[in-house]
C-alpha positions in Angstrom: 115.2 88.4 73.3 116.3 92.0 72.7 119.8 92.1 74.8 119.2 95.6 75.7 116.0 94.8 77.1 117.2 91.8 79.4 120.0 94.2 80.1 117.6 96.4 81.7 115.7 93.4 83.4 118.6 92.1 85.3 119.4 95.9 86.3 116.6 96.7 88.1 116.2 93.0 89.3 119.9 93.9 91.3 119.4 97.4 91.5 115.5 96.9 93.2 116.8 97.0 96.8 119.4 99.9 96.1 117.6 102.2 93.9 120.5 103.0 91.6 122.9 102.9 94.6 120.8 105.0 96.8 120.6 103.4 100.3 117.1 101.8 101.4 115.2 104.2 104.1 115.9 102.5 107.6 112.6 101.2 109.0 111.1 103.4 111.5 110.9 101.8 115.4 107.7 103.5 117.0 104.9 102.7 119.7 102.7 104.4 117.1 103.3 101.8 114.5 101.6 98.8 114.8 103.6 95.3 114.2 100.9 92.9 113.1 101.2 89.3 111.9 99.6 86.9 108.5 96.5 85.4 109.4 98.0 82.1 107.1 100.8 81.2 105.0 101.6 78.9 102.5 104.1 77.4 100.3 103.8 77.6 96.6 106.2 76.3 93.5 106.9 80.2 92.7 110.7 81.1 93.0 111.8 84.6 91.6 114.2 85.9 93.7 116.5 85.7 90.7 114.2 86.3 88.0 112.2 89.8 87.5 109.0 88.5 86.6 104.9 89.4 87.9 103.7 86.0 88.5 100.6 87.9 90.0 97.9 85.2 91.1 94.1 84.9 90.5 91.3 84.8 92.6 88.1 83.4 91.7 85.2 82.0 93.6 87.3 81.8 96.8 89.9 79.8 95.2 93.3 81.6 94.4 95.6 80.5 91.7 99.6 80.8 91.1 101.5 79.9 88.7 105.2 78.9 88.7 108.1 79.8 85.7 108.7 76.0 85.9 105.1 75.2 84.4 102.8 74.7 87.6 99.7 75.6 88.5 97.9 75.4 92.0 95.0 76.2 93.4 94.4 77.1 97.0 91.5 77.7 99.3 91.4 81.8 100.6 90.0 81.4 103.9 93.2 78.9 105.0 95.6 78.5 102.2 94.5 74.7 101.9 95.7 73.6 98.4 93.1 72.1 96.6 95.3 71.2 93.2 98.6 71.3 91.3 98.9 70.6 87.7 102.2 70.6 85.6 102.1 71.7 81.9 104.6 71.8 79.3 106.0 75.6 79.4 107.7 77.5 80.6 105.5 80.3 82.5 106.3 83.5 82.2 103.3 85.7 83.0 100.6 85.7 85.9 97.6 83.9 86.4 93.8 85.6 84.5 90.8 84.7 85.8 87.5 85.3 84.2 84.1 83.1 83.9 85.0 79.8 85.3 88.4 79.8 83.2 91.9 80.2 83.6 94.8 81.9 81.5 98.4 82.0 81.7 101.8 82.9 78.8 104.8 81.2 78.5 108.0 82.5 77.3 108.0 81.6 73.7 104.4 82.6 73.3 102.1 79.8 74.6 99.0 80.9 75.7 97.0 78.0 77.4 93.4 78.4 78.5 92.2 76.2 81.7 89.5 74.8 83.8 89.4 76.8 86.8 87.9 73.1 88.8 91.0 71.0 88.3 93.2 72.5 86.2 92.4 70.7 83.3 93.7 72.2 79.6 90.8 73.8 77.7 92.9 75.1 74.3 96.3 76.4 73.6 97.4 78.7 70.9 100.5 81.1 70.3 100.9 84.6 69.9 104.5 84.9 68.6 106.6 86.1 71.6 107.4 86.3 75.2 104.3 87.2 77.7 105.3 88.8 80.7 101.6 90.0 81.7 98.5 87.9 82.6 96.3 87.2 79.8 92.6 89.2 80.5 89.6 87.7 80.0 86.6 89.2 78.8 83.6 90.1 76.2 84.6 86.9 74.2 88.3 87.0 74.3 91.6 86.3 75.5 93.4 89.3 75.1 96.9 89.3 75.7 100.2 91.2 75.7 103.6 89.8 74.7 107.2 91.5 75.0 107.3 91.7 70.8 105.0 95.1 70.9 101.7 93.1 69.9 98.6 92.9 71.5 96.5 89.5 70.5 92.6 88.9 70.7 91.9 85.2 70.3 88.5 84.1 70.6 87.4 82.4 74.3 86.4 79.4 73.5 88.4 78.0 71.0 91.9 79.8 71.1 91.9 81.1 67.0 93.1 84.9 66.5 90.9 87.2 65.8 92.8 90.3 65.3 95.9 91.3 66.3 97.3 95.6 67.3 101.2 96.1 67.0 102.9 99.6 67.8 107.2 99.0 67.7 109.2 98.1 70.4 112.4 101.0 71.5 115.6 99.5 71.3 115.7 99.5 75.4 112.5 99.1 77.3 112.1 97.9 80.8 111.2 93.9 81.2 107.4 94.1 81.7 104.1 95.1 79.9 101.0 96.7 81.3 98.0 94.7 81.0 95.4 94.9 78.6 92.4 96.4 80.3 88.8 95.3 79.2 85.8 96.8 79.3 82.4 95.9 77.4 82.8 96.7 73.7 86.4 98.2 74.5 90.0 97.7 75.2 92.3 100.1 76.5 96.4 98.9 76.4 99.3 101.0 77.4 102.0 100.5 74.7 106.6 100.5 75.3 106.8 103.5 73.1 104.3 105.6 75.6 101.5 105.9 73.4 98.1 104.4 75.0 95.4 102.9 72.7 91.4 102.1 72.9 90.4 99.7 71.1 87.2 98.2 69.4 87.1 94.8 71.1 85.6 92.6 68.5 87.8 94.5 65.7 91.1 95.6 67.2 90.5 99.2 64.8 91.6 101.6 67.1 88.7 104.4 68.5 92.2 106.5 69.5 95.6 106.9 70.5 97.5 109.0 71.8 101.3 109.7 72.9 101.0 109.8 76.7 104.6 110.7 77.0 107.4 111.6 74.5 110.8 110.5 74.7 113.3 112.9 75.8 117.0 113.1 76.2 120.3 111.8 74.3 120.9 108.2 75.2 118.7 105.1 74.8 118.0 104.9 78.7 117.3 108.2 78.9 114.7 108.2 76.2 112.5 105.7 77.5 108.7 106.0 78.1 107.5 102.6 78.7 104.1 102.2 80.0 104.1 99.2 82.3 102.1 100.5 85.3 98.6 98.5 84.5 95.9 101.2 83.1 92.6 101.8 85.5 89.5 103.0 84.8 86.8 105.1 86.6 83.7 107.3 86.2 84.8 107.5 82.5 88.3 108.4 82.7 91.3 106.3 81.9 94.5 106.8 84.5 97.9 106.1 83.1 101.1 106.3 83.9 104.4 106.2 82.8 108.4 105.6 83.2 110.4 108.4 82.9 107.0 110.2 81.6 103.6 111.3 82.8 100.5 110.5 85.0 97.4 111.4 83.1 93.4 111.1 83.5 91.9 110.6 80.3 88.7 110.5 79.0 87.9 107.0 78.2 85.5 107.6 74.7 88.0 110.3 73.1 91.3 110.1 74.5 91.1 113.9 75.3 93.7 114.7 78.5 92.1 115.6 81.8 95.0 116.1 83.2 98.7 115.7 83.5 101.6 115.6 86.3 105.2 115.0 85.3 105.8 112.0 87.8 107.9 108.4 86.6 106.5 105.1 87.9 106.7 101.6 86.7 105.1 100.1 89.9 101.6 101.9 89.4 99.1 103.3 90.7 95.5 102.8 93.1 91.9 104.5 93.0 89.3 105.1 95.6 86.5 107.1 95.2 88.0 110.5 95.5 92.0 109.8 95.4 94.6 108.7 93.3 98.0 106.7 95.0 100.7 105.8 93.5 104.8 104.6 94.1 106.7 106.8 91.7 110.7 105.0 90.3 112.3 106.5 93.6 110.0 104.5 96.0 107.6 107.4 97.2 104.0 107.4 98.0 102.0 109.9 96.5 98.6 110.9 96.9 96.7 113.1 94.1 93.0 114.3 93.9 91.6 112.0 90.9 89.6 114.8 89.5 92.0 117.3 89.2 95.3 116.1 89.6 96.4 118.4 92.8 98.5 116.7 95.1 97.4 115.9 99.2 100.9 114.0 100.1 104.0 113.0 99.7 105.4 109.9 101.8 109.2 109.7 101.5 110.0 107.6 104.6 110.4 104.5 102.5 112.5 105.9 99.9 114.4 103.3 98.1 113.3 100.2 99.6 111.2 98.9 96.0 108.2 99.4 96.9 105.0 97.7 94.9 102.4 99.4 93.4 100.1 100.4 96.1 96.3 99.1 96.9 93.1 100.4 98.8 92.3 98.7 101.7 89.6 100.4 103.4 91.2 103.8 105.1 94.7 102.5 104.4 96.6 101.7 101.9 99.3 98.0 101.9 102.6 98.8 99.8 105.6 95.7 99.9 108.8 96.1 99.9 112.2 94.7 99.1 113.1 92.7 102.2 108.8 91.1 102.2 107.3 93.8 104.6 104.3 95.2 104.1 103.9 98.6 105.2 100.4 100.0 105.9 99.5 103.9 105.0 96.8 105.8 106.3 95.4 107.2 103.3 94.2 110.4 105.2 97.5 111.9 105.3 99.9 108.9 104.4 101.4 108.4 107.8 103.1 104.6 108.5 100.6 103.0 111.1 101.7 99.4 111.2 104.2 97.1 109.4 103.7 93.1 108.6 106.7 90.8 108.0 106.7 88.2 104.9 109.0 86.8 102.4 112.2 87.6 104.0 113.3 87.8 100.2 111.0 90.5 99.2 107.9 91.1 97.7 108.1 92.3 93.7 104.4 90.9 92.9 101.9 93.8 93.7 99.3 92.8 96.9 95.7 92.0 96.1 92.9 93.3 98.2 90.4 90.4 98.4 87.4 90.3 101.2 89.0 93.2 103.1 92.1 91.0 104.0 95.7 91.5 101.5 96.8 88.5 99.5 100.7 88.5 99.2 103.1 86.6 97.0 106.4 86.8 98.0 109.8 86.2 95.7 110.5 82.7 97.0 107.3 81.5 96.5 105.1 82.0 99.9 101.7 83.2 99.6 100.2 85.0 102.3 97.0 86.3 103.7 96.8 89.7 105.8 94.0 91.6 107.8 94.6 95.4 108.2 95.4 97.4 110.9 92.2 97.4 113.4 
């Protein structure tokens, strides 16, 4: 592994609660703030308080799946957080959990890609893609695709695990520890690249249909100059949204890689849509909200500054953001006022929520998975 770029992990991993030194925002004490509770818990093999890794889980067919660094798997009911299996393999996990038919992926950190039965667990294929993979495989239109730390984005085929084609771009000398995930759809794949250039790609090929440098690297010194994309990519009503660190939130059009628009905002957390809106946590621990069409901004939520805050996600009219010490703050996405909080993993939450069946999925850092309802 690169040093500089494990240099950078363990940075951020110690710098997450302190924002380069900045003090976390004090939590707000108000009537108006409502202090709500999980509807269920429950405990999980997943430890990363001392690792900065995604471990995001899966859920498929009411059944939601997490995977462990130490090579577990388990599968868990939604409605009550009943387990339902655990299965050991022999890697070392370093990804999250993709979901798609009735199959399972996951990447280890020398490569391993292994391809499951979602029903027990049990190991379909295995293959390897060369290096590290800190993002969950995707599945979809035939493959596996998946990202690993090395630059390189891998399409092997679904069923049995053989490369079909592989797209590489090169890796900066320092890059944050993380990738953005590949994102299918139908006959194409869009990926988000280190260097700040974003890609769509013929899926059953791998030529590419475009590219283009979302952000160019400015500044004197290696930290300085880095772009990294590792906010995951979203799509919507033909536009591609993308953002990235130290660079630039963008709408692009999804067939021709022509700009939209363009806002000068850093984020490696990432980003939510709803119909209208864009919100997003930019590197300082704000909330932002933006008019998807045009890129004009509605508001600015600064009152949890510094407290490592996740990507956001769309509950609904609010949104459900964690933070460092496992609460879960809820926005109103009308004017992005705090209206309640929800305690969890007392050791933060790093993993981005989940909105499934109108109710929050949360993993927290030492391995507790919970399930919230919103505000009423």
């Amino acid at each position: 592994m690169n040093k500089h770029f494990l240099w950078l992990a363990i940075l951020l991993a110690g710098c997450g609660a302190k924002d380069n030194s900045e003090p976390p925002a004090p939590l707000i004490e108000s009537p108006s703030i409502q202090q709500l509770s999980p509807k269920w818990s429950a405990s999980t093999r997943v430890d990363i308080r001392k690792q900065y890794l995604k471990l995001t889980p899966a859920v498929s067919d009411d059944k939601i799946f997490v995977a462990s660094q130490r090579g577990n798997i388990q599968a868990f009911q939604l409605d009550n957080g009943k387990s339902l299996w655990d299965k050991s393999y022999d890697i070392t996990i370093s990804s999250g959990v993709g979901a798609g038919g009735k199959s399972l992926a996951v990447g280890g950190n020398k490569g391993e890609v292994l391809l499951l039965n979602q029903e027990d667990g049990k190991e379909i294929w295995r293959a390897n893609v060369g290096g590290e993979v800190l993002v969950a495989p995707q599945i979809g239109s035939g493959i596996v695709a998946v990202r690993s730390g090395n630059g390189k984005l891998t399409a092997l085929d679904s069923h049995d695990g053989h490369r079909l084609w592989s797209y590489e771009r090169p890796v900066p000398a320092l890059s944050l520890r993380g990738t953005s995930a590949p994102l299918i759809e139908g006959p194409l794949i869009f990926v988000g690249m280190d260097n700040g250039k974003v890609a769509a790609l013929d899926v059953n090929s791998g030529k590419p249909l475009w590219e283009g440098q979302l952000s160019q690297p400015h500044g004197k010194t290696e930290l300085e100059r880095m772009v990294d994309i590792d906010a995951d990519l979203q799509l919507s009503d033909g536009a591609i949204y993308v953002v990235a660190y130290q660079g630039k939130l963008s709408a692009i059009v999804a067939t021709t890689g022509q700009i939209i628009w363009e806002r000068d905002l850093s984020s490696y957390a990432g980003f939510t849509l709803d119909h209208k809106h864009l919100y997003i946590t930019d590197m300082y621990s704000q909330l932002h909200a933006y008019d998807r069409f045009n890129g004009g901004s509605l508001w600015k939520q600064d009152k949890l500054r510094a407290r490592s805050l996740t990507q956001p996600v769309d509950i609904g009219a609010y949104l459900a953001v964690g933070d460092f010490e496992g609460y879960v703050h809820w926005i109103r996405k009308e004017d992005g006022k705090i209206i309640g909080r929800t305690p969890t993993d007392s050791n933060g939450i790093r993993t981005p929520p989940m909105v499934v069946n109108r109710q929050i999925l949360v993993l927290g850092n030492s391995g507790y998975l919970y399930l919230l309802d919103p505000p009423k």
